[in-house]
N, C-alpha and C positions, 0 to 999 in steps of 0.2 A: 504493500500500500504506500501512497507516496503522500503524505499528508503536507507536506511542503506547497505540492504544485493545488490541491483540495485547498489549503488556507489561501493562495491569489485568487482561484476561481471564487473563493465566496466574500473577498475584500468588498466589492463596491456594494454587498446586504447584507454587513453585518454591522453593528452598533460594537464601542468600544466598552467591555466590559470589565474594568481594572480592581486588581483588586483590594479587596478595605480590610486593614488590622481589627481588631474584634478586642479589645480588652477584656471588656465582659468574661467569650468563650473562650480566652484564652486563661483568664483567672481561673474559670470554672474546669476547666481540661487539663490546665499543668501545661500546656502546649501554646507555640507560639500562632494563633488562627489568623489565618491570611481568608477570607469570603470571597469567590469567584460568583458575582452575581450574575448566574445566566439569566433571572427574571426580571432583569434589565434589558435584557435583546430583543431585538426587533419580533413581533411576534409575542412576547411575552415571557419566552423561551429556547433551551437551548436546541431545538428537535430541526429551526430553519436551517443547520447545518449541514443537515444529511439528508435531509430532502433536495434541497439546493443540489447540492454534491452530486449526486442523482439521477434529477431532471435534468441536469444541464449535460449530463454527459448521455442522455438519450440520443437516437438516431434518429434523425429524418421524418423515417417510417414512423418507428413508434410515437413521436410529438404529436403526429398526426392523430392517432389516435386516440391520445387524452390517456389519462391517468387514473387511477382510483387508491386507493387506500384508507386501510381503519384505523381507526384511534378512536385515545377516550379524552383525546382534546389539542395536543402542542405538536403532536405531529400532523395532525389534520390542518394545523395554520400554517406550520412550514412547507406543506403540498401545496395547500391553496394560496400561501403567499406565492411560492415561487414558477409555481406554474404561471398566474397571473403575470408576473414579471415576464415570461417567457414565450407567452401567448398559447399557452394551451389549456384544455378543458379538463376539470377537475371534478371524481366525485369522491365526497368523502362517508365512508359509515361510519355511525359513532353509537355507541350505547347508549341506551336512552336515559339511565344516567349521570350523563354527560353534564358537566356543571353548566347552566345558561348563557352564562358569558363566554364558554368557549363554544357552542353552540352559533351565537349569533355572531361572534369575532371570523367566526370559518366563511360563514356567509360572505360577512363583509368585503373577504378576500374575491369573493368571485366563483366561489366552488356552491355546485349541489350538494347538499347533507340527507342523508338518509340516515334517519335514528331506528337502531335493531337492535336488541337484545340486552343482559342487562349488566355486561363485564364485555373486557377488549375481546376474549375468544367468541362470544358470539357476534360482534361484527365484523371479526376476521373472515368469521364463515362467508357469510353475507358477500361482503364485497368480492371473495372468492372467486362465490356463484357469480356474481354480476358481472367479474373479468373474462369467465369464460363466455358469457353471455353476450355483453357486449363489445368483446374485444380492447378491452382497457389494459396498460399495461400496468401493474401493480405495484406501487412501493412501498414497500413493507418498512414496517417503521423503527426494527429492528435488524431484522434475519437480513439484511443485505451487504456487502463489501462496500459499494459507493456511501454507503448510510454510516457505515462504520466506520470509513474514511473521514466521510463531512466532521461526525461529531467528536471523532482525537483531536480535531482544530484546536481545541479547547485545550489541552495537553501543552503542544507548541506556544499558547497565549503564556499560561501559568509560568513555562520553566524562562521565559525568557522575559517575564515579569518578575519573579522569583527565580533566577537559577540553580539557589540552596535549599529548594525544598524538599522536603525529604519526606513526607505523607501526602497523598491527594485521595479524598474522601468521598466517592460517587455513590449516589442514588441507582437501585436496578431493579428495575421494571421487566421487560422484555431483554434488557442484556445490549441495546445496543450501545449507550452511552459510555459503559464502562469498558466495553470492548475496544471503541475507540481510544478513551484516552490511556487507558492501561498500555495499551498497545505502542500509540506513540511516545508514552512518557519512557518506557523501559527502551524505547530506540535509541531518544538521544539521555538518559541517563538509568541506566542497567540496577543500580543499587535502590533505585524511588520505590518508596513501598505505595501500593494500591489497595484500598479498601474499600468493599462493596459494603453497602447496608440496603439492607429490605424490611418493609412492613411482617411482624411477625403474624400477622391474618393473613398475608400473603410471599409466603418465602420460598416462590419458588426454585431459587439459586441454591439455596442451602439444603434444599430436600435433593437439588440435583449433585449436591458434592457430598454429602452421605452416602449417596446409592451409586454414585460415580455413572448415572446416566440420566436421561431426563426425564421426568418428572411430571404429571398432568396431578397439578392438588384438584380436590374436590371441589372448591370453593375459593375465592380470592376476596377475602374480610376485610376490608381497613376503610379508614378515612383518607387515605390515602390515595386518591382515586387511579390518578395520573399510573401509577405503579401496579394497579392490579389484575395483574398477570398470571393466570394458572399455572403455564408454560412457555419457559423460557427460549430463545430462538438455537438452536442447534449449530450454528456459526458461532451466536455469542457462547453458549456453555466450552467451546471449546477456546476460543479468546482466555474466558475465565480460568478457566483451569492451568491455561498456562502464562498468562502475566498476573492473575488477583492474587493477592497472598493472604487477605481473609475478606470473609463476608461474617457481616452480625446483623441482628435484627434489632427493629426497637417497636414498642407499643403505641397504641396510641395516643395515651397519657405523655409520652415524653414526645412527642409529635406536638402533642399542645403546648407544652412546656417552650419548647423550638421555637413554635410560631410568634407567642408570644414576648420570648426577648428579644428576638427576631426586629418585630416593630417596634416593641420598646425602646429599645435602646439604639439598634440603627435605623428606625423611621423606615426599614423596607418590610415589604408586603411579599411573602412568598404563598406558593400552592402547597399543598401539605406534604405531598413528594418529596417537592423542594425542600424541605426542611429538615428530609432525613438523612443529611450527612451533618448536620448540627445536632439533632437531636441522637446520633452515635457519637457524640465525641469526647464522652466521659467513660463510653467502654471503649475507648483506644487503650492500649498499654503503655505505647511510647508515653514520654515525659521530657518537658525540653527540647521539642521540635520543632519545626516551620512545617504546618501543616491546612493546608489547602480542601476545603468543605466546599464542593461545587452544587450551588444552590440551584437548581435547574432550571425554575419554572417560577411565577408569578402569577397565572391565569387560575383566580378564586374568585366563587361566587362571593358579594355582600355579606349575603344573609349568613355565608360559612365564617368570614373573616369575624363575624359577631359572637357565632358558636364557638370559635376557634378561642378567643380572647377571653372570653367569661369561662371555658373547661381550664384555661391555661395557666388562670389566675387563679382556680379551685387547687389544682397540681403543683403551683407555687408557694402554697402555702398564702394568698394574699387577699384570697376572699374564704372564710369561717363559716359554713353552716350546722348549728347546733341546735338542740332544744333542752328547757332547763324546763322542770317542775316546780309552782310556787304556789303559796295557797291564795282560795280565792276570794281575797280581801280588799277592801280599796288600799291604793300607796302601794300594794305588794309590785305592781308595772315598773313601776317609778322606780324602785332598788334596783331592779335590774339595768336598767339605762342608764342610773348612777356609776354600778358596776362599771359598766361598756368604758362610759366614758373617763372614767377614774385612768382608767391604763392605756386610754387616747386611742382606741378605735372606735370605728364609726359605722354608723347601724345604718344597713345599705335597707333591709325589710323584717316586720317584725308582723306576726300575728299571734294569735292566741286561741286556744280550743277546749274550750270547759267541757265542754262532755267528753273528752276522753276517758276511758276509766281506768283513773290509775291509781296505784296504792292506795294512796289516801283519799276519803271521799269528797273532802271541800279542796282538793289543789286541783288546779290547772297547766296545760302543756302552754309554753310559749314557744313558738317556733321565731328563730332571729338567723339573720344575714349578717356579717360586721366583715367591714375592708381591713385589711389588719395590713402591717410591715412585713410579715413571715413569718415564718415558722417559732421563733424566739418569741413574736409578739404573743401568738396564740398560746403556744407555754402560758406567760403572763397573765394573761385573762380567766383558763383555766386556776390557774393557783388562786388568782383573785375569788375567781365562785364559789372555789372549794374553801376558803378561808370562810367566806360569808356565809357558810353551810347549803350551796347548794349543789347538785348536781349535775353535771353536763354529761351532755350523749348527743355522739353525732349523727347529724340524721344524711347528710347527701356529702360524697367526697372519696377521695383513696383511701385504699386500706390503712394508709397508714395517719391519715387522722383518725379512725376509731381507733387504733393501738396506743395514739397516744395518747387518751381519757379515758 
């Protein structure tokens, strides 16, 4: 593969993606985090690279015929971006799904969208049918050489923005991303370590290097849309197996987590994919490193960015949901909110439920919300209740806020 002569062919469409020191994840990692924001690139993400790559080295013949391909959203914009560029016709399937914004961003491009099935393998099917059908030629948004070519670009960007880096941290879905860069970071430096992370709802890389072949899981679970892949491309698992030196997974709780420092603290907005080389970067082992987390993608619904940030700030420890037992007296409200504010958090929502039947016959549940500093804070507040002789028990959050009351 010549990823050199791939990086001129996609110079005049792509956007400059440089990248940003991370103190935050670098406090939190022990490691030195350098962020390659692909959900800065044109498109949204980093998928316009090997599509691009691609289509442009089609024939004649096949242009004429237009194109097709599935996705479950950033590879459907890189077809239909760059076919448009290109002047040809574009159909894209997508699961239905599919987040809205990347739904109608596909559009926008110029391409037809056909919504089928309700994960990437069933609009794989689909567009299948349709290529033999209508004669499209297909660009798979993975399983291809050209595709695998475009998206190592990214590789070449890093080491020669970085040329002492020494970990690069890729997202894998279908396997093409990390095949690429895997591929061309161990060209021009042999010692770079590469690590894969995958949604543990959907890990199909890691059930394929247990069994050393590949893999059809049952099911493709996560919030993680962009990634959810049953099975992984047969080109990439063998990329993988001989440049990746590990693959881990992570949940979706630390998915939330990701997202959420994510915008906090560097003001960017990524897709929940995207965010799964951040949210691995506390199960890396190295210590002391210059390490490179390729954020892929940026194409989120609203309504998810909302979901994302209220689970992320549960998982942070910086929103508290509890419920305390008091009796049901007038003034008994009022101690409570005293409480709250005694050790300076603040009461996001509060209700109360007298007919529940609890031990005693005249107390009542008070159900409360409080924004707290973290996890130290919530400590705090507990001692405080339990001082005043009340009770706390959590009622909504991780496991490890009920462990710790």
């Amino acid at each position: 593969m010549n990823f050199t002569t791939a990086r001129e062919h996609l110079k005049s469409v792509l956007l400059p993606t440089h990248l940003i020191y991370s103190p935050l994840f670098s406090e939190e990692s022990g490691n030195k985090i350098y962020i390659k924001p692909e959900n800065l690139q044109k498109t949204g993400a980093f998928k316009i690279r090997g599509a691009y790559n691609k289509i442009l080295k089609l024939t004649e013949e096949e242009k004429k015929r237009g194109v097709i391909a599935s996705s479950a959203g950033n590879h459907a914009q890189g077809v239909a971006y760059a076919a448009r560029e290109l002047g040809i016709k574009a159909v894209i399937v997508m699961p239905k799904t599919t987040p809205l914004i990347k739904v109608q961003s596909t559009k926008k491009y110029g391409a037809e969208v056909v919504l089928y099935g309700d994960v990437y393998d069933d609009a794989y099917q689909k567009a299948k049918e349709l290529e033999e059908k209508e004669g499209y030629v297909f660009v798979h948004p993975f399983n291809d050489p050209d595709v695998v070519e475009g998206q190592g670009t990214i590789a070449l960007e890093i080491l020669e923005e970085l040329p002492n880096t020494d970990v690069i941290v890729v997202p894998i879905g279908g396997g093409g991303l990390i095949s690429g860069i895997a591929c061309a970071a161990k060209q021009l430096k042999p010692d770079i370590k590469i690590v894969g992370v995958e949604p543990s709802g959907a890990a199909s890389a890691t059930e394929a290097l247990k069994k050393n072949k590949l893999v059809t899981l049952p099911e493709a679970n996560t919030i993680a849309d962009g990634t959810a892949v049953k099975r992984i491309g047969e080109l990439n698992f063998d990329f993988i197996k001989q440049y990746v030196d590990e693959v881990v997974t992570v949940d979706d709780y630390e998915l939330t987590e990701a997202f959420l420092l994510l915008a906090e603290k560097h003001k960017l907005i990524a897709e929940n994919s995207g965010v799964l080389p951040l949210a691995a970067l506390k199960k890396l082992t190295d210590r002391g490193k210059n390490v490179v987390p390729v954020v892929s993608g940026g194409n989120i619904d609203v309504l998810m960015i909302s979901s994302m940030i209220g689970k992320g700030l549960v998982s942070r420890d910086r929103i508290f949901n509890f419920s305390v037992s008091i009796p049901d007296y007038p003034g008994e409200l009022a101690k409570i909110t005293q409480i709250i504010g005694e050790v300076g958090a603040n009461v996001v929502k509060l209700a109360h439920n007298q007919f529940k039947n609890l031990s005693r016959f005249r107390d009542k549940e008070v159900l409360i919300t409080v924004e707290t500093n973290g996890t130290d804070h919530i400590q705090q507040l507990v001692r405080a209740f339990k001082d005043k002789g009340y009770e706390i028990i959590t009622k909504i959050g991780r496991a490890s806020c009920r462990e710790r009351v």
